[in-house]
C-alpha positions in Angstrom: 0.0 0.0 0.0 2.7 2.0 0.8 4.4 2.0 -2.8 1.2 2.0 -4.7 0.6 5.4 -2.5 3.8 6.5 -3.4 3.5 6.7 -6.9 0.0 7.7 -6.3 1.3 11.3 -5.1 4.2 11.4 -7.5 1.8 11.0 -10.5 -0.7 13.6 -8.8 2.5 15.8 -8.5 3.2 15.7 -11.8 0.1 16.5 -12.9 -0.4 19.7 -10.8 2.8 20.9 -12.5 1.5 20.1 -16.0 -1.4 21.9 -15.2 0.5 25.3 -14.1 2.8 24.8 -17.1 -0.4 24.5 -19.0 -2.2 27.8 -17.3 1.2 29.8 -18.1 0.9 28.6 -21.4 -2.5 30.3 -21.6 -1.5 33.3 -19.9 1.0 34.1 -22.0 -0.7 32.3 -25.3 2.1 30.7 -25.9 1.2 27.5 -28.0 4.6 25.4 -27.9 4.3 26.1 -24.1 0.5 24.5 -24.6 1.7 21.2 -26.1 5.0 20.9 -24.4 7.1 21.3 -27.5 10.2 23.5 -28.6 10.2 25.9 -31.1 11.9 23.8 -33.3 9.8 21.0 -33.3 9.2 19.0 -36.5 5.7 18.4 -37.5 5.6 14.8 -36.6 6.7 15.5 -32.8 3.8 18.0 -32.7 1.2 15.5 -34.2 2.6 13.2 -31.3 2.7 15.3 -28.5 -1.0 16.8 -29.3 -2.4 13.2 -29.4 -0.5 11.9 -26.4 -2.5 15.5 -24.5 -5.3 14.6 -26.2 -5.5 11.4 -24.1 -4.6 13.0 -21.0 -7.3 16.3 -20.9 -10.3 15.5 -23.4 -13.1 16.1 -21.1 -14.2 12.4 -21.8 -10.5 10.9 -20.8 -10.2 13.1 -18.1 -10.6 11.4 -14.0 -12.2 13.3 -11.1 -8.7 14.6 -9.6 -7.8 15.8 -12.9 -10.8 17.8 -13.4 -10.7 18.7 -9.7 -6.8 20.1 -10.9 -7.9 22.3 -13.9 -10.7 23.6 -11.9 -8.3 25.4 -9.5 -6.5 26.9 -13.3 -9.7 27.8 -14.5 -11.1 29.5 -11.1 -12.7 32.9 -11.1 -12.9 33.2 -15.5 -16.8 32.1 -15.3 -16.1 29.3 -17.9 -17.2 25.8 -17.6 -15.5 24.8 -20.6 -11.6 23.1 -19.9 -9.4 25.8 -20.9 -6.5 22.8 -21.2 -8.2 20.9 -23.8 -8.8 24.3 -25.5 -5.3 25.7 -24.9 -4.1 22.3 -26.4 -6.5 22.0 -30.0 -5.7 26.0 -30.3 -2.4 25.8 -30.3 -2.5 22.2 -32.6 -4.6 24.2 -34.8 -2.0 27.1 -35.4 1.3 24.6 -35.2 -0.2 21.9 -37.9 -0.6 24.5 -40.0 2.7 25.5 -42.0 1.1 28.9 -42.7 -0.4 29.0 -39.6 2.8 28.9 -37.7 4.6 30.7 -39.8 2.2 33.8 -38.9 2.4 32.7 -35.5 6.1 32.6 -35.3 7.1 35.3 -37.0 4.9 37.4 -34.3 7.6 36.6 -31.5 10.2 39.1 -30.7 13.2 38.4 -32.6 16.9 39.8 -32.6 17.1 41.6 -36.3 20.8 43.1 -35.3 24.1 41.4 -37.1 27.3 42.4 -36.8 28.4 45.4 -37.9 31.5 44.5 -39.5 33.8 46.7 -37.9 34.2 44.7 -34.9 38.4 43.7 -34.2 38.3 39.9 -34.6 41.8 39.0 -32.9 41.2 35.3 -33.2 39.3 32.8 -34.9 37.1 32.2 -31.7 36.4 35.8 -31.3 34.9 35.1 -35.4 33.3 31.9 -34.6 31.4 33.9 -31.5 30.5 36.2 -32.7 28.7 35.4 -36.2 27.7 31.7 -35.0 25.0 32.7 -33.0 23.3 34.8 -35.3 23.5 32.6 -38.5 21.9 30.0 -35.9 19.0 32.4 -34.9 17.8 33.5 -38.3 18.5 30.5 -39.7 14.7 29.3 -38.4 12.8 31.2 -40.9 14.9 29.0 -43.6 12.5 28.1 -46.2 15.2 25.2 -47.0 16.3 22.7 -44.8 18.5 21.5 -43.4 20.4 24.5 -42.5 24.6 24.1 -43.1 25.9 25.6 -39.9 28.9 27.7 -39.7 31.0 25.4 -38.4 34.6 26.0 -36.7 38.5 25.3 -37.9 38.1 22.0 -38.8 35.5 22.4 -41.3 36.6 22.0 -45.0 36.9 24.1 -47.3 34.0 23.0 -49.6 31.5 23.2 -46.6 32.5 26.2 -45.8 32.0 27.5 -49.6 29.0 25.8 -49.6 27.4 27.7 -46.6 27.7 31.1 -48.2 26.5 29.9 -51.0 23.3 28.7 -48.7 23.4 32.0 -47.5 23.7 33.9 -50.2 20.6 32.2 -52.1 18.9 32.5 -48.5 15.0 32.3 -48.8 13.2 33.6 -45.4 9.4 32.5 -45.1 9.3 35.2 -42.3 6.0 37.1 -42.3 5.2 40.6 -41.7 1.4 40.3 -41.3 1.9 41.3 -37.8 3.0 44.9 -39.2 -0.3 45.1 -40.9 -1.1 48.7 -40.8 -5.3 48.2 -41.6 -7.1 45.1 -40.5 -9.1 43.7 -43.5 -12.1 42.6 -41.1 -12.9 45.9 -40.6 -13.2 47.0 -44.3 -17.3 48.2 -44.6 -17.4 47.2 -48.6 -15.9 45.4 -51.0 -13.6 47.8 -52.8 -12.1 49.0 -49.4 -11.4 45.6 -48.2 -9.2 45.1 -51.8 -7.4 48.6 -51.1 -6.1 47.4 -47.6 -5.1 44.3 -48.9 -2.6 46.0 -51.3 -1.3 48.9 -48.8 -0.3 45.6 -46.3 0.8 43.7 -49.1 2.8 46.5 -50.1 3.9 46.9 -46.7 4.9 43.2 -46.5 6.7 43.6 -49.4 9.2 46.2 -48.3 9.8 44.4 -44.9 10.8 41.8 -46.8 13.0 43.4 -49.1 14.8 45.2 -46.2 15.1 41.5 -44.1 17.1 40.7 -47.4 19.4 43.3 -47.5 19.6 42.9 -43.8 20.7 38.8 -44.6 23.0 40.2 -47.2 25.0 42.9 -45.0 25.2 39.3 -42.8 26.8 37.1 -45.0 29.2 39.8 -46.8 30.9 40.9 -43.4 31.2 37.2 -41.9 32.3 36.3 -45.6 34.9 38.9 -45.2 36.2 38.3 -41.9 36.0 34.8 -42.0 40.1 33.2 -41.0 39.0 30.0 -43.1 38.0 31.7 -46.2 41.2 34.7 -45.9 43.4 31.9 -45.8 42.2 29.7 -48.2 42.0 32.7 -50.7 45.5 33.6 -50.0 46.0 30.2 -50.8 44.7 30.3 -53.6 46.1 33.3 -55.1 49.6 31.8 -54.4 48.5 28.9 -56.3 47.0 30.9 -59.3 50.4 33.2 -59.6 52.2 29.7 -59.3 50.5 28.3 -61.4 50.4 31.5 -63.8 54.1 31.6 -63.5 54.9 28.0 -64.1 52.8 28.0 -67.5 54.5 31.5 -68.8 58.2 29.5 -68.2 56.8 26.2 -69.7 55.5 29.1 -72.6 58.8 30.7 -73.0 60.6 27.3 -72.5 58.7 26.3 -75.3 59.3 29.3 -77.9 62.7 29.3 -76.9 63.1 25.4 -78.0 61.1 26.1 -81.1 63.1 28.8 -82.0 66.4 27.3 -81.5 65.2 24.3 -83.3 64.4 26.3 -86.3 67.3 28.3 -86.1 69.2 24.9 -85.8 67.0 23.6 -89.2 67.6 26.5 -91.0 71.3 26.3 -90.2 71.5 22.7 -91.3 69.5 23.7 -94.4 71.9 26.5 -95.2 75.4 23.7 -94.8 73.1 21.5 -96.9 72.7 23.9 -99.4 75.9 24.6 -99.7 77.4 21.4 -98.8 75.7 20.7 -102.1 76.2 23.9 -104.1 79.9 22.8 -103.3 79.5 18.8 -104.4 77.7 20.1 -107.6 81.0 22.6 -108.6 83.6 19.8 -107.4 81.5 17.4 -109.6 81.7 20.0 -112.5 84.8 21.0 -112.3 85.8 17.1 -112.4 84.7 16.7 -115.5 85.9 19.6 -116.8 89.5 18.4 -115.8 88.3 15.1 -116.9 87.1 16.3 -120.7 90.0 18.4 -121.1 92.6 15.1 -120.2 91.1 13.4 -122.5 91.0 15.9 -125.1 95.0 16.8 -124.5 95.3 12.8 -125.8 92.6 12.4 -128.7 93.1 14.0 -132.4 91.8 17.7 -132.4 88.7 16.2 -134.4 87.7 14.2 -131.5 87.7 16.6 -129.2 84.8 18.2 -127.1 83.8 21.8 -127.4 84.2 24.1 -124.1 80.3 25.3 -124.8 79.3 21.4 -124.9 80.5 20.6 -121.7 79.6 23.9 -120.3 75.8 22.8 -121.5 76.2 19.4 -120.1 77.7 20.9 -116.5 74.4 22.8 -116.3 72.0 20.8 -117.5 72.9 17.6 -115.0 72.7 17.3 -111.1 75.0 16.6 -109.0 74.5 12.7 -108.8 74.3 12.8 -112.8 77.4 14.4 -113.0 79.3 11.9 -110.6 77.9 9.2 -112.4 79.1 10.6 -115.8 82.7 11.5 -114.3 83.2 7.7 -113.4 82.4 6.5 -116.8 84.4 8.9 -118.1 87.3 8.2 -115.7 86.7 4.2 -116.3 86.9 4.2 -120.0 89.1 7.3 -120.9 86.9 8.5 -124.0 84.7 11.5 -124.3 81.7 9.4 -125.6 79.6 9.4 -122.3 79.8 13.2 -122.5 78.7 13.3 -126.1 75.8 11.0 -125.0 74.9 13.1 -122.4 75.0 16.5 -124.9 73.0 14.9 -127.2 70.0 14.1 -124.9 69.9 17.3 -122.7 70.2 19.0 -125.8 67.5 16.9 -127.9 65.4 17.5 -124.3 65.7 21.6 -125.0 64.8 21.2 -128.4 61.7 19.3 -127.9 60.5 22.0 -125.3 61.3 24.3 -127.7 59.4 22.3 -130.8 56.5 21.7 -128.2 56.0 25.9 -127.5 56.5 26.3 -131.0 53.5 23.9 -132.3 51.8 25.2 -129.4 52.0 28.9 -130.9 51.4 27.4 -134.7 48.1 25.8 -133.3 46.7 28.8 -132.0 47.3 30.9 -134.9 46.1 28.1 -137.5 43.0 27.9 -135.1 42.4 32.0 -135.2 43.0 32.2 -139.0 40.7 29.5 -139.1 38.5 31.2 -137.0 38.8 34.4 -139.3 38.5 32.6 -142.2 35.1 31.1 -141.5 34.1 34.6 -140.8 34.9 36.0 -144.0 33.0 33.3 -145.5 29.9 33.0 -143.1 26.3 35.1 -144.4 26.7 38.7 -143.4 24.2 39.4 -140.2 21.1 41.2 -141.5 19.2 43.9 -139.9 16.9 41.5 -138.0 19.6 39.4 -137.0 21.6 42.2 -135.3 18.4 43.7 -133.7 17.2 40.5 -132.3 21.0 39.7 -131.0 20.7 43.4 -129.6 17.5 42.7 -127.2 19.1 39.2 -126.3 22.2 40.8 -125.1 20.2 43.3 -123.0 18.1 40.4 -122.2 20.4 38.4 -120.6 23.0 40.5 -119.0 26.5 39.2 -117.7 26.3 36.5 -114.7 23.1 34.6 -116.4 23.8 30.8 -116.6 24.9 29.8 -120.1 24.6 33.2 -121.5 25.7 32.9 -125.0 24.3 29.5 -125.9 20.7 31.2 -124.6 21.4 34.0 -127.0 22.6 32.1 -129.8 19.2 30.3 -129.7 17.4 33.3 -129.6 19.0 34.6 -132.8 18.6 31.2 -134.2 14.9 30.7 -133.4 14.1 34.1 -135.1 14.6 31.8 -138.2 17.0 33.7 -140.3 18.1 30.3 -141.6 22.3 31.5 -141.1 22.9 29.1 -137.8 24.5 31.8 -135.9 26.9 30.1 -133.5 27.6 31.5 -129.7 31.2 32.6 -131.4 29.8 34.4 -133.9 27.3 36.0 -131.4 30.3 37.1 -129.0 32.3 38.5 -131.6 29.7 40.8 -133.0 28.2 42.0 -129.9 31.8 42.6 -129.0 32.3 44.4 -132.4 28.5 46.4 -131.9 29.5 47.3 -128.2 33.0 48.8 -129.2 30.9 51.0 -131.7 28.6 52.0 -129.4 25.6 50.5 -131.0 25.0 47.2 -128.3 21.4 47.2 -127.1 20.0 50.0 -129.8 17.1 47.4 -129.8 15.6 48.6 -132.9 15.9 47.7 -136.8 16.8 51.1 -138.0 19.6 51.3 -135.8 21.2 47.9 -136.6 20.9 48.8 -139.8 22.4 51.9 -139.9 25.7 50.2 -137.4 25.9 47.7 -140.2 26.0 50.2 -143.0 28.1 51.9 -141.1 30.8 49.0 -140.7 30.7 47.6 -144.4 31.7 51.4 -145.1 34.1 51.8 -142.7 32.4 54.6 -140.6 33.5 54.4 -136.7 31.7 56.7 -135.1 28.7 56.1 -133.0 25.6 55.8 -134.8 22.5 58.2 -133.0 19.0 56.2 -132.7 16.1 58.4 -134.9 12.9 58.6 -133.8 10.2 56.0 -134.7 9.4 57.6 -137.7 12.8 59.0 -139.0 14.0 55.3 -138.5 11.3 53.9 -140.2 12.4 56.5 -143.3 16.2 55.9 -143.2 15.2 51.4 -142.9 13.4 52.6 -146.5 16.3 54.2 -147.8 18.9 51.7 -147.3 16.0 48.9 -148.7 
């Protein structure tokens, strides 16, 4: 009996403390007071707190020395309902509700002052003190979570980046409704209800903008003063400028390198130039000594002419001429050397013979070409009017040009099978006489009357009846 009445009194203890932490609670309407939970709490630990309370004070769980217990809370407020159950579905209510309790918590007072960025920091704890604490207390109106803290020395370096970078993208669901400067409720009509509901949204809008730059001043000074971040940025600057300095020497090692290797090919190719300018006058000079040897010991009739070998020396390479000099040096005659003359020379004369037939063919092909003028049909008026128009028809740039024109001409049927030759060379001869694109009869005429007769100048287009007189004249 003892024992059992033991834990009788403990448990009726413990209740008349929850009940006075309840009635503080709803003195001071505090709602995480009312359920027993810290601000911090997550949303499950509130659903589980409010049901185990639920239990414990709905009026129909609730025993005789319970209810005797909240009687004494509720004494003297002429209430009969339980103000413990209602202090405990009140402040579920608001704390199950994300926007709820947002509204609600953003109506505490909270510390809006930071640093101000000036302060001496003489040590890394005298940083860590003072900026931890207030990255901790604003971190609760996070809209993100978790929340990177700020951490101490032993942090690394890509937490530490990675926490201003949290900060710096910071989004706050802090609400300024409690700032609200007119109360909606009270609007009498419509239109007045929607024009308080912009000035306090308006209202809102600039609190929030100046909680933003307030978060921003916040982050740029710790940023600033941070010891972790100063020396990892000196850090890295040495590492850039070693790194910058390292890839200029590797740069100019490189160019210098380059440049002495070219300036060691271009020496090699100057001694190999004239390493072989000097092989090609040893090898001509040997066979000049060899020629004139052999010459000294053969009947003036079989000699060799200075000019031959002169011809020979230049026309070979070196190699040829080494190989010439041994076969002149093995067999003691001059008839390698003769050989020799006779092809390089028979070489120059069949370039030459080529250039010549080359020049032969073209002026066979132009007299030809003049030839078949002469005896072609001599272009009519009609002819050189239509090729007139055509021309301006079909200016320069137009695909297949003079085959277009030629047909033209030909499809006029004239019956003289004017080919796109004979088409160029007499608009080229109408165009150097001015007369190209005239575009009528008369004048065609006249610029063919006035060729046959040898008359240069530039012929001047009538009128439509003057032309039509001078076409009757010349018929």
């Amino acid at each position: 009996k003892g024992g059992a009445g033991g834990k009788k009194k403990a448990r009726d203890r413990s209740n008349t403390e929850e009940a006075e932490d309840i009635a503080m609670a709803i003195a001071s309407e505090n709602h995480y007071a009312a359920l027993g939970v810290s601000e911090d709490a997550s949303e499950a630990e509130i659903k589980k707190q409010y049901r185990k309370l639920l239990l414990k004070y709905h009026p129909d769980k609730r025993n005789a020395t319970d209810k005797a217990l909240m009687a004494e809370v509720d004494a003297g407020d002429g209430n009969d309902s339980d103000p413990a159950f209602l202090a405990v579905q009140t402040a579920f209510e608001v704390l199950s509700d994300p926007a709820k309790r947002r509204a609600y918590d953003s109506q505490f007072d909270f510390d809006d002052s930071i640093p101000t960025g000036g302060e001496v920091i003489d040590s890394d704890e005298t940083f860590f003190k003072l900026y931890g604490p207030v990255f901790k207390r604003n971190a609760k109106f996070s809209e993100r979570k978790p929340v990177p803290e700020l951490g101490d020395n032993d942090t690394p370096i890509e937490d530490i980046l990675a926490f201003y970078r949290f900060w710096h993208k910071f989004e706050s669901w802090r609400d300024f409704s409690q700032f609200d400067e007119h109360k909606v409720e009270d609007a009498d009509h419509r239109e007045e209800k929607r024009w308080m509901e912009r000035q306090n949204a308006a209202a809102r809008a600039k609190k929030k903008k100046e909680e933003y730059r307030r978060l921003t001043n916040l982050v740029e000074r710790a940023h600033k003063l941070d010891p972790r971040v100063i020396r990892w940025e000196r850090s890295e600057k040495e590492r850039k400028t070693r790194e910058r300095e390292e890839k200029a020497a590797a740069k100019e090692l490189a160019e210098r390198m380059e440049r002495e290797e070219s300036e060691r090919a271009a020496a090699e190719a100057k001694e190999a130039k004239a390493t072989a300018k000097r092989a090609l006058k040893d090898q001509r000079k040997r066979l000049r000594r060899n020629v004139a040897a052999v010459n000294e010991e053969v009947a003036e009739a079989e000699r060799m002419d200075e000019d031959d070998v002169q011809f020979v020396c230049l026309a070979l390479d070196t190699q040829a001429l080494s190989d010439l000099n041994d076969e002149v040096e093995e067999e003691g005659t001059l008839e390698p050397v003769r050989l020799a003359f006779r092809i390089e020379k028979g070489e120059v004369d069949r370039e030459k013979a080529t250039r010549e037939a080359a020049f032969r063919k073209r002026a066979e092909d132009a007299a030809r070409q003049e030839e078949a003028a002469r005896t072609r049909p001599p272009w009519t008026v009609d002819e050189l009017s239509v090729l007139s128009k055509a021309v301006t028809r079909h200016p320069g740039g137009t695909m297949h040009r003079w085959d277009v024109i030629a047909d033209e001409v030909n499809a006029a049927g004239f019956g003289n099978a004017r080919t796109k030759d004979e088409c160029i060379t007499k608009s080229r001869e109408l165009k150097a006489r001015g007369a190209l694109g005239v575009g009528s009869k008369a004048a065609a005429f006249e610029m063919h009357r006035a060729h046959l007769h040898g008359e240069h100048t530039k012929i001047v287009v009538p009128d439509a009846p003057a032309a039509g007189a001078a076409a009757g004249a010349a018929a």
